[in-house]
N, C-alpha and C positions, 0 to 999 in steps of 0.2 A: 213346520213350514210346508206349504202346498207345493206340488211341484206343477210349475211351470212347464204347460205345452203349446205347441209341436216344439218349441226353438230346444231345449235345454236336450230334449232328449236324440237334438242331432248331434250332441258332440259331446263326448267323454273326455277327460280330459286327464294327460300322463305326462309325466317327465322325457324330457330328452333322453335318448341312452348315451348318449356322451360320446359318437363317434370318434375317434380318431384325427387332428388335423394333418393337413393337407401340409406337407416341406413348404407350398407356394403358398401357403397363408399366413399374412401380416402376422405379431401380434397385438392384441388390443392393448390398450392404457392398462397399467399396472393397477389391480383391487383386490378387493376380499371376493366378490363374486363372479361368476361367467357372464362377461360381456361378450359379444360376437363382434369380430372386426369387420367391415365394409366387403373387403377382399373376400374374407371366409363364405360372406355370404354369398357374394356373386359363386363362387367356388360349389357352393351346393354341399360344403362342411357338414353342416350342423343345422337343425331345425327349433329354434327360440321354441320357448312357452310360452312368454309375452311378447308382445309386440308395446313399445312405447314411442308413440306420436306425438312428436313436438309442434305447434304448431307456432310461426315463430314470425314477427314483425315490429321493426325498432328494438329489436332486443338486446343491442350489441351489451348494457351493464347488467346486465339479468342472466343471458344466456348463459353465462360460466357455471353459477350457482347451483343452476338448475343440470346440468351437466355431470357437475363435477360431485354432486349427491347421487347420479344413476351411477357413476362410476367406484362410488364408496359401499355399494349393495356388498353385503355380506352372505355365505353359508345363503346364497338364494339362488331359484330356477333360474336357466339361459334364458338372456333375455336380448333384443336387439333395441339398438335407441335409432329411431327416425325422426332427423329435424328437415321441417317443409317451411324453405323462408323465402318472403320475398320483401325482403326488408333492403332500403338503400344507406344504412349505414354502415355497413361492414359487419355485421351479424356472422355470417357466411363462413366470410373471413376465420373467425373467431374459430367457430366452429372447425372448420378444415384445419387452421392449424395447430388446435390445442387440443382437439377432442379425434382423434383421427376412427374412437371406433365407431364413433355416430355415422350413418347414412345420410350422407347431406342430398336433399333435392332442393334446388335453385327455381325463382321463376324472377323472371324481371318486373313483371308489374303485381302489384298489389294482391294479394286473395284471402279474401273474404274467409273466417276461419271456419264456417265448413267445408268450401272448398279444399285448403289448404289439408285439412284431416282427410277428407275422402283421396286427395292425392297420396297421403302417406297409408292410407289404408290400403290402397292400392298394389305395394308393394311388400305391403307387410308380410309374415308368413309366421306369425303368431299366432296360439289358440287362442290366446286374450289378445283382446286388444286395450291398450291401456293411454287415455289421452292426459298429457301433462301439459300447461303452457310454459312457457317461457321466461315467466314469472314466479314460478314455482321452482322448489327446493324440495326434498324427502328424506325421510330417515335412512337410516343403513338396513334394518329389515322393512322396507318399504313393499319392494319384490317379493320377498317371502309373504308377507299379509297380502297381496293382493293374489297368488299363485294357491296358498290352502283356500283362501275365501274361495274360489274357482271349483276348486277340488272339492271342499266338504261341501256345496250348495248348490242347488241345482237352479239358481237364482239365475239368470243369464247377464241382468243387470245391476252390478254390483259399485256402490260409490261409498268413499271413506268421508272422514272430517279433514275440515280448515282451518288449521292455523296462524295466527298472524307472521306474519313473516318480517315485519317489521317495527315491533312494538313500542320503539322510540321514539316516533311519530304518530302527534293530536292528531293529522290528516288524512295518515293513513290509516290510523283507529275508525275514523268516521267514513270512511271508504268501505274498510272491512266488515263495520257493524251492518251497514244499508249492503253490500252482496253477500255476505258468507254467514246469517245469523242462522239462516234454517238449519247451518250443516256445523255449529260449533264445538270445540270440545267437549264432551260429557254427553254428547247426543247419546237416546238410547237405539240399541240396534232394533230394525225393524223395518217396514214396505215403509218409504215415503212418496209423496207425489213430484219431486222435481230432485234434478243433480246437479251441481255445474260442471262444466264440460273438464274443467282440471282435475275434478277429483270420480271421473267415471271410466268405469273398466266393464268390459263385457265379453262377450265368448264371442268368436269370432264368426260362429253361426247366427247368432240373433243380428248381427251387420253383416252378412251374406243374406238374412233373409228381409232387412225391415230398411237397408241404408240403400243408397246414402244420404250423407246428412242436405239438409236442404241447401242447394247452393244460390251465390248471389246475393245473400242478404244475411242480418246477424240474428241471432236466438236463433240457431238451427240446432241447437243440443236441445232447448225447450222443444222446438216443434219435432223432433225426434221421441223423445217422452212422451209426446201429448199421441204418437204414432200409435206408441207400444202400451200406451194405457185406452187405447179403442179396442185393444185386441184383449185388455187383461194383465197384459205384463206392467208390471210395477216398479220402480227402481226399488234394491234395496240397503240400505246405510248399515256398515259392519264398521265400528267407531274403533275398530282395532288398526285400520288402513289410515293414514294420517298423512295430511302434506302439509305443507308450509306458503300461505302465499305474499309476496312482496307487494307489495301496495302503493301505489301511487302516490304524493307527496306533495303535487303545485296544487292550489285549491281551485285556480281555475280550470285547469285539466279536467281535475275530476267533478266538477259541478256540467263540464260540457260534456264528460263522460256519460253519466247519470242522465243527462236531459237527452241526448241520441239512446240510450239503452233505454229509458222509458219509452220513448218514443216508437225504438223497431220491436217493442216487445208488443204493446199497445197494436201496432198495422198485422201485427202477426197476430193477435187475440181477435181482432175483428174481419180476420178472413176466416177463422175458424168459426164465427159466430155467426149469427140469423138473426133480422128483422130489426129491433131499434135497439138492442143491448151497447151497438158505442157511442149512441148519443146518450143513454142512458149512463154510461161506467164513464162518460164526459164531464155530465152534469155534476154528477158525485164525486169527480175527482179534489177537489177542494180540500176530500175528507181524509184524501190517503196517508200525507203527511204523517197526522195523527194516529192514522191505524196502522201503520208500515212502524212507526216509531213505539208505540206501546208492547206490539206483538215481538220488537226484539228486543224490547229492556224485558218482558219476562223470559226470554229464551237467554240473555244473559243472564240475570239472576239466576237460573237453572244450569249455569255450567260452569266452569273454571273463570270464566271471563269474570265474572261477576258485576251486581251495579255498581257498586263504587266505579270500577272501571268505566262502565257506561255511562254513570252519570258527571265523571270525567270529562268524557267526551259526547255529550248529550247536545252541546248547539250547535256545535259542527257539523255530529251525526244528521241533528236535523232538518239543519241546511243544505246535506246532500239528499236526503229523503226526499225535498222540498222542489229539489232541480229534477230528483225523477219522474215525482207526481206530473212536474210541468210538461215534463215531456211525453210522459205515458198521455194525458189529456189531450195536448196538440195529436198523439198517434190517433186517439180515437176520432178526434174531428178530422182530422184526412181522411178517416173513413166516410165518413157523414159529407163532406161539403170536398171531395178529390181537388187536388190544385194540381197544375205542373210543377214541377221540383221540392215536391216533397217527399218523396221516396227518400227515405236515409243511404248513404254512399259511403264506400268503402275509404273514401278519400276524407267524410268528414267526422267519424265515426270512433270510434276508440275499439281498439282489440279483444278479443275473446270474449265478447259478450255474451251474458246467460240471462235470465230473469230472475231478483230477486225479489220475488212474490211472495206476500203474507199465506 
Protein backbone atom coordinates (compact mmCIF):
# COMPACT_ATOMS: atom_id res chain seq x y z
CA UNK A 1 0.00 0.00 0.00
CA UNK A 2 1.50 3.61 -0.84
CA UNK A 3 1.66 5.92 1.65
CA UNK A 4 -0.28 8.70 1.48
CA UNK A 5 1.07 12.41 1.73
CA UNK A 6 1.55 15.25 3.40
CA UNK A 7 -2.05 14.31 5.34
CA UNK A 8 -1.29 10.73 6.86
CA UNK A 9 2.12 11.70 8.07
CA UNK A 10 0.60 14.71 10.25
CA UNK A 11 -0.79 12.32 12.65
CA UNK A 12 0.27 9.12 14.34
CA UNK A 13 -2.16 7.73 15.87
CA UNK A 14 -2.18 5.99 20.05
CA UNK A 15 -4.50 4.89 22.42
CA UNK A 16 -5.77 7.06 25.30
CA UNK A 17 -3.71 6.21 28.64
CA UNK A 18 -6.84 6.09 30.42
CA UNK A 19 -6.62 8.94 32.90
CA UNK A 20 -8.18 8.90 35.99
CA UNK A 21 -11.91 10.20 36.32
CA UNK A 22 -12.84 13.13 37.81
CA UNK A 23 -15.27 12.48 41.63
CA UNK A 24 -17.37 15.45 39.43
CA UNK A 25 -17.79 13.24 36.36
CA UNK A 26 -21.26 11.58 35.41
CA UNK A 27 -21.13 8.13 34.65
CA UNK A 28 -21.86 7.09 31.13
CA UNK A 29 -24.61 4.38 30.13
CA UNK A 30 -23.79 1.14 31.34
CA UNK A 31 -21.37 -1.18 28.17
CA UNK A 32 -18.78 -3.44 27.39
CA UNK A 33 -16.65 -0.40 25.98
CA UNK A 34 -15.33 3.27 27.06
CA UNK A 35 -17.88 5.68 26.16
CA UNK A 36 -16.98 9.18 27.39
CA UNK A 37 -19.96 11.00 29.34
CA UNK A 38 -20.86 14.69 28.20
CA UNK A 39 -19.73 16.07 31.75
CA UNK A 40 -16.35 14.14 31.39
CA UNK A 41 -15.78 15.75 28.47
CA UNK A 42 -16.44 19.36 29.28
CA UNK A 43 -14.27 18.30 32.49
CA UNK A 44 -11.14 17.73 30.22
CA UNK A 45 -11.04 13.89 31.67
CA UNK A 46 -10.03 11.89 28.95
CA UNK A 47 -9.11 12.33 25.25
CA UNK A 48 -11.37 9.89 22.71
CA UNK A 49 -9.75 8.13 19.84
CA UNK A 50 -12.74 8.39 17.80
CA UNK A 51 -14.85 10.97 17.42
CA UNK A 52 -18.45 9.74 16.27
CA UNK A 53 -20.73 12.27 14.49
CA UNK A 54 -24.27 11.90 14.24
CA UNK A 55 -25.75 13.80 11.98
CA UNK A 56 -29.34 13.70 12.86
CA UNK A 57 -33.00 14.97 11.36
CA UNK A 58 -36.56 13.36 11.76
CA UNK A 59 -35.02 10.71 13.49
CA UNK A 60 -36.99 10.35 16.42
CA UNK A 61 -37.64 5.82 15.24
CA UNK A 62 -33.99 5.41 14.20
CA UNK A 63 -32.12 7.31 16.57
CA UNK A 64 -32.20 4.79 19.52
CA UNK A 65 -30.79 2.00 17.21
CA UNK A 66 -28.29 3.63 16.23
CA UNK A 67 -27.26 4.72 19.72
CA UNK A 68 -27.80 2.02 21.49
CA UNK A 69 -25.19 -0.23 19.08
CA UNK A 70 -22.28 2.85 20.03
CA UNK A 71 -23.23 1.99 23.52
CA UNK A 72 -23.03 -1.99 23.07
CA UNK A 73 -19.08 -1.43 21.61
CA UNK A 74 -17.03 -3.92 23.20
CA UNK A 75 -13.09 -4.51 24.38
CA UNK A 76 -12.70 -1.17 21.97
CA UNK A 77 -10.74 2.50 22.04
CA UNK A 78 -12.57 5.71 23.96
CA UNK A 79 -14.55 6.95 21.97
CA UNK A 80 -17.20 9.92 22.28
CA UNK A 81 -20.70 10.00 20.47
CA UNK A 82 -21.74 13.57 19.02
CA UNK A 83 -25.44 13.91 17.80
CA UNK A 84 -25.97 17.36 15.73
CA UNK A 85 -30.04 17.56 15.22
CA UNK A 86 -32.12 19.92 14.13
CA UNK A 87 -35.06 17.88 13.81
CA UNK A 88 -38.78 19.10 15.03
CA UNK A 89 -39.94 15.81 16.13
CA UNK A 90 -38.57 15.23 19.34
CA UNK A 91 -35.33 13.52 18.20
CA UNK A 92 -33.29 15.56 20.82
CA UNK A 93 -35.57 14.57 23.21
CA UNK A 94 -34.75 11.10 22.78
CA UNK A 95 -31.44 11.59 22.84
CA UNK A 96 -31.06 13.65 26.21
CA UNK A 97 -33.09 11.49 27.85
CA UNK A 98 -32.07 7.92 27.03
CA UNK A 99 -28.65 8.21 25.80
CA UNK A 100 -27.13 10.93 28.41
CA UNK A 101 -23.40 9.94 27.29
CA UNK A 102 -23.92 11.40 23.69
CA UNK A 103 -23.07 15.26 23.33
CA UNK A 104 -26.27 16.51 22.08
CA UNK A 105 -25.95 19.99 20.00
CA UNK A 106 -29.35 21.38 19.10
CA UNK A 107 -30.24 23.83 16.28
CA UNK A 108 -33.72 25.07 15.59
CA UNK A 109 -33.80 25.17 12.01
CA UNK A 110 -32.99 22.69 9.46
CA UNK A 111 -29.04 21.76 8.46
CA UNK A 112 -28.18 20.61 5.58
CA UNK A 113 -25.94 17.32 6.52
CA UNK A 114 -22.75 18.87 5.79
CA UNK A 115 -23.35 21.47 7.64
CA UNK A 116 -24.64 19.67 10.61
CA UNK A 117 -21.14 17.26 10.44
CA UNK A 118 -18.88 20.28 10.17
CA UNK A 119 -20.75 21.55 13.32
CA UNK A 120 -19.99 18.19 15.17
CA UNK A 121 -16.63 18.21 13.88
CA UNK A 122 -16.17 21.28 15.38
CA UNK A 123 -16.31 20.13 18.81
CA UNK A 124 -15.04 16.87 18.36
CA UNK A 125 -11.61 15.95 19.80
CA UNK A 126 -10.98 12.67 18.28
CA UNK A 127 -8.02 11.36 16.19
CA UNK A 128 -10.65 9.74 13.97
CA UNK A 129 -13.33 11.24 13.11
CA UNK A 130 -15.92 8.68 12.43
CA UNK A 131 -19.48 10.00 10.55
CA UNK A 132 -22.65 7.56 11.19
CA UNK A 133 -26.18 8.72 10.34
CA UNK A 134 -29.05 8.30 12.20
CA UNK A 135 -30.12 5.55 10.28
CA UNK A 136 -27.63 3.40 10.90
CA UNK A 137 -26.85 0.62 13.60
CA UNK A 138 -23.23 -1.17 14.16
CA UNK A 139 -21.68 -4.23 15.52
CA UNK A 140 -20.14 -4.57 18.97
CA UNK A 141 -16.44 -4.54 17.43
CA UNK A 142 -17.53 -1.76 15.14
CA UNK A 143 -14.99 0.71 17.08
CA UNK A 144 -12.40 -1.69 17.34
CA UNK A 145 -12.24 -2.24 13.26
CA UNK A 146 -12.50 1.20 12.59
CA UNK A 147 -9.45 2.30 15.54
CA UNK A 148 -6.72 -0.74 14.10
CA UNK A 149 -7.79 0.20 10.36
CA UNK A 150 -6.34 3.90 11.68
CA UNK A 151 -3.58 2.31 13.39
CA UNK A 152 -2.27 -0.41 10.80
CA UNK A 153 -2.75 2.16 7.53
CA UNK A 154 -1.58 5.17 6.72
CA UNK A 155 -4.63 5.59 4.50
CA UNK A 156 -6.16 8.84 6.04
CA UNK A 157 -9.48 7.90 4.39
CA UNK A 158 -10.94 4.97 5.51
CA UNK A 159 -14.81 3.44 4.74
CA UNK A 160 -16.31 0.03 5.70
CA UNK A 161 -19.37 -2.02 3.92
CA UNK A 162 -23.36 -1.60 4.15
CA UNK A 163 -25.62 -3.72 5.33
CA UNK A 164 -29.20 -3.88 5.04
CA UNK A 165 -30.64 -2.83 7.97
CA UNK A 166 -33.85 -3.90 7.10
CA UNK A 167 -34.33 -6.85 5.08
CA UNK A 168 -37.88 -7.51 5.50
CA UNK A 169 -38.82 -4.90 3.26
CA UNK A 170 -39.28 -5.33 -0.98
CA UNK A 171 -38.81 -1.25 -0.62
CA UNK A 172 -36.28 -0.95 1.40
CA UNK A 173 -34.27 -3.68 -0.65
CA UNK A 174 -34.80 -1.46 -3.71
CA UNK A 175 -33.68 1.67 -1.73
CA UNK A 176 -30.62 -0.15 -0.73
CA UNK A 177 -29.68 -1.81 -3.94
CA UNK A 178 -29.83 1.90 -5.99
CA UNK A 179 -27.53 3.70 -2.78
CA UNK A 180 -25.29 1.14 -0.98
CA UNK A 181 -24.43 -1.49 -4.13
CA UNK A 182 -20.69 -0.14 -4.63
CA UNK A 183 -20.03 -0.61 -0.88
CA UNK A 184 -21.80 -4.35 -0.27
CA UNK A 185 -20.95 -7.28 1.66
CA UNK A 186 -18.01 -9.20 0.13
CA UNK A 187 -16.51 -6.02 -1.33
CA UNK A 188 -12.85 -6.59 -1.70
CA UNK A 189 -10.57 -4.28 0.24
CA UNK A 190 -8.89 -1.75 -1.79
CA UNK A 191 -8.61 2.39 -3.21
CA UNK A 192 -12.07 2.90 -4.34
CA UNK A 193 -13.39 6.08 -5.86
CA UNK A 194 -16.40 7.26 -3.79
CA UNK A 195 -17.90 6.58 0.20
CA UNK A 196 -21.13 7.42 1.71
CA UNK A 197 -20.95 9.70 4.28
CA UNK A 198 -22.31 6.70 6.97
CA UNK A 199 -19.84 4.49 6.42
CA UNK A 200 -16.60 7.11 6.28
CA UNK A 201 -13.92 7.51 8.89
CA UNK A 202 -10.79 9.59 8.55
CA UNK A 203 -7.90 10.97 10.80
CA UNK A 204 -8.55 14.00 11.93
CA UNK A 205 -5.82 15.61 10.10
CA UNK A 206 -6.87 15.08 6.56
CA UNK A 207 -10.34 17.26 7.91
CA UNK A 208 -8.06 19.94 9.58
CA UNK A 209 -6.45 20.08 6.30
CA UNK A 210 -9.01 19.44 3.16
CA UNK A 211 -12.78 20.22 5.18
CA UNK A 212 -15.03 21.45 5.73
CA UNK A 213 -17.61 19.61 4.12
CA UNK A 214 -19.35 21.82 1.59
CA UNK A 215 -22.15 23.58 3.13
CA UNK A 216 -25.62 24.50 2.05
CA UNK A 217 -26.31 21.98 -0.24
CA UNK A 218 -26.39 17.97 -0.37
CA UNK A 219 -23.58 15.42 -1.89
CA UNK A 220 -21.02 17.28 0.13
CA UNK A 221 -19.37 13.88 1.21
CA UNK A 222 -19.16 13.20 -2.76
CA UNK A 223 -17.66 16.67 -3.41
CA UNK A 224 -15.43 16.23 -0.36
CA UNK A 225 -13.90 13.03 -2.33
CA UNK A 226 -13.89 14.51 -5.51
CA UNK A 227 -11.50 17.41 -3.23
CA UNK A 228 -9.10 14.58 -2.09
CA UNK A 229 -8.91 12.73 -5.27
CA UNK A 230 -7.44 16.15 -7.12
CA UNK A 231 -4.72 15.88 -4.69
CA UNK A 232 -4.32 11.99 -4.86
CA UNK A 233 -5.93 10.79 -1.95
CA UNK A 234 -8.30 8.07 -2.48
CA UNK A 235 -10.96 6.50 -0.21
CA UNK A 236 -10.07 3.30 0.99
CA UNK A 237 -12.71 0.24 1.65
CA UNK A 238 -11.36 -2.22 4.69
CA UNK A 239 -14.70 -4.75 4.24
CA UNK A 240 -13.83 -5.79 7.92
CA UNK A 241 -15.56 -2.15 9.26
CA UNK A 242 -19.47 -3.10 8.68
CA UNK A 243 -22.71 -1.00 9.56
CA UNK A 244 -26.05 -1.63 9.05
CA UNK A 245 -28.29 0.84 7.29
CA UNK A 246 -32.31 1.05 7.88
CA UNK A 247 -33.90 1.99 4.94
CA UNK A 248 -36.75 3.65 4.09
CA UNK A 249 -40.02 1.86 3.34
CA UNK A 250 -43.07 4.46 1.64
CA UNK A 251 -42.36 4.03 -1.97
CA UNK A 252 -43.33 7.47 -2.56
CA UNK A 253 -40.60 8.90 -0.22
CA UNK A 254 -38.18 7.28 -1.69
CA UNK A 255 -38.96 7.66 -5.41
CA UNK A 256 -38.95 11.69 -4.33
CA UNK A 257 -35.92 10.81 -2.39
CA UNK A 258 -33.95 9.40 -5.59
CA UNK A 259 -35.21 12.27 -7.94
CA UNK A 260 -33.82 15.39 -5.48
CA UNK A 261 -30.48 13.02 -4.91
CA UNK A 262 -30.10 12.63 -8.54
CA UNK A 263 -30.90 15.91 -9.01
CA UNK A 264 -28.25 17.64 -6.28
CA UNK A 265 -25.65 15.11 -7.45
CA UNK A 266 -26.05 16.12 -11.23
CA UNK A 267 -25.76 20.52 -10.29
CA UNK A 268 -22.92 19.33 -8.30
CA UNK A 269 -21.26 17.19 -11.49
CA UNK A 270 -21.84 20.10 -13.62
CA UNK A 271 -20.11 22.89 -11.52
CA UNK A 272 -17.10 20.65 -11.52
CA UNK A 273 -17.44 20.32 -15.17
CA UNK A 274 -16.51 22.36 -18.52
CA UNK A 275 -18.06 23.24 -21.74
CA UNK A 276 -21.14 21.15 -23.08
CA UNK A 277 -20.58 17.68 -20.89
CA UNK A 278 -24.28 18.51 -19.07
CA UNK A 279 -26.08 18.86 -21.99
CA UNK A 280 -24.32 16.00 -23.13
CA UNK A 281 -24.65 13.50 -19.69
CA UNK A 282 -28.65 15.12 -20.36
CA UNK A 283 -29.04 13.83 -23.56
CA UNK A 284 -27.81 10.21 -22.45
CA UNK A 285 -29.53 10.26 -19.50
CA UNK A 286 -32.36 7.97 -20.84
CA UNK A 287 -29.61 5.30 -20.72
CA UNK A 288 -28.80 5.40 -16.99
CA UNK A 289 -31.58 3.34 -15.70
CA UNK A 290 -30.25 0.57 -17.66
CA UNK A 291 -26.48 1.10 -16.78
CA UNK A 292 -27.15 2.02 -12.98
CA UNK A 293 -29.34 -1.29 -12.94
CA UNK A 294 -26.83 -3.82 -14.70
CA UNK A 295 -23.74 -2.66 -12.91
CA UNK A 296 -25.49 -3.58 -9.38
CA UNK A 297 -27.07 -6.85 -10.39
CA UNK A 298 -23.36 -7.92 -11.04
CA UNK A 299 -21.94 -6.23 -7.90
CA UNK A 300 -24.77 -8.40 -6.16
CA UNK A 301 -24.14 -11.47 -7.76
CA UNK A 302 -20.56 -10.97 -6.45
CA UNK A 303 -21.50 -10.71 -2.87
CA UNK A 304 -23.51 -12.17 -0.14
CA UNK A 305 -26.58 -10.30 -1.47
CA UNK A 306 -26.73 -12.47 -4.37
CA UNK A 307 -29.42 -12.37 -7.62
CA UNK A 308 -31.85 -14.24 -6.57
CA UNK A 309 -32.25 -11.51 -3.98
CA UNK A 310 -31.83 -8.91 -6.64
CA UNK A 311 -33.87 -10.32 -9.00
CA UNK A 312 -36.43 -10.44 -6.26
CA UNK A 313 -36.37 -7.13 -5.93
CA UNK A 314 -35.45 -6.02 -9.52
CA UNK A 315 -38.85 -3.69 -10.58
CA UNK A 316 -38.84 -1.95 -7.75
CA UNK A 317 -35.14 -1.63 -7.79
CA UNK A 318 -35.64 -0.19 -11.12
CA UNK A 319 -38.22 1.95 -10.48
CA UNK A 320 -36.11 3.75 -8.09
CA UNK A 321 -32.97 3.75 -10.47
CA UNK A 322 -35.68 5.32 -12.83
CA UNK A 323 -36.68 8.44 -10.44
CA UNK A 324 -32.83 8.95 -10.10
CA UNK A 325 -31.90 9.03 -13.69
CA UNK A 326 -35.03 11.59 -13.75
CA UNK A 327 -33.54 13.72 -11.54
CA UNK A 328 -29.87 13.46 -12.10
CA UNK A 329 -31.09 14.79 -16.09
CA UNK A 330 -33.46 17.70 -14.70
CA UNK A 331 -29.82 18.48 -12.54
CA UNK A 332 -27.97 18.68 -15.58
CA UNK A 333 -30.52 20.91 -17.58
CA UNK A 334 -30.52 23.38 -14.72
CA UNK A 335 -27.11 23.52 -15.71
CA UNK A 336 -27.63 24.26 -19.40
CA UNK A 337 -30.96 26.27 -19.40
CA UNK A 338 -30.59 27.98 -15.20
CA UNK A 339 -34.40 28.74 -14.02
CA UNK A 340 -35.21 30.32 -10.58
CA UNK A 341 -36.12 27.74 -8.01
CA UNK A 342 -34.36 25.10 -9.00
CA UNK A 343 -31.74 24.82 -6.62
CA UNK A 344 -32.66 21.78 -4.60
CA UNK A 345 -33.54 22.83 -0.60
CA UNK A 346 -33.10 21.67 2.56
CA UNK A 347 -36.87 21.72 2.96
CA UNK A 348 -37.60 19.59 -0.10
CA UNK A 349 -34.89 17.22 -0.14
CA UNK A 350 -34.45 13.91 1.81
CA UNK A 351 -31.54 13.39 4.43
CA UNK A 352 -27.90 12.24 4.26
CA UNK A 353 -27.41 12.25 0.70
CA UNK A 354 -24.49 10.72 -1.11
CA UNK A 355 -24.10 9.66 -4.78
CA UNK A 356 -24.77 6.40 -5.93
CA UNK A 357 -22.78 6.52 -9.09
CA UNK A 358 -21.96 3.57 -11.35
Amino acid sequence: MGVVQPVAAQLSLRRPGGAAASTRAVEPIECAGRLLGSRELELGVDKPLISVLVASYRARATIGRTLASLAAQRHGPTLEVIVVDSSPDGTADVVARQFPFARLVRRSSRLFPGDARNLGASVARGEVLALLDADCEVGPDWSRGVAEAHEQMVHPLIGGVVENGNPESATGWAYYLTEFNRWLPGSAAGFIDDLPACAMTMKRALFDQYGPFMGGAYCSDTELVWRLADDGIRPYLEPSIRLRHVNPTRLPAILRHGAHHGRAFAQLRSRVSSGGLPLLRAATAPLLPAVLFARAAVRAARSPVGLARFAASAPLTLVVMSAWSLGECAGYLDAVMPRRGTRTTAASAGAGIHAPRP
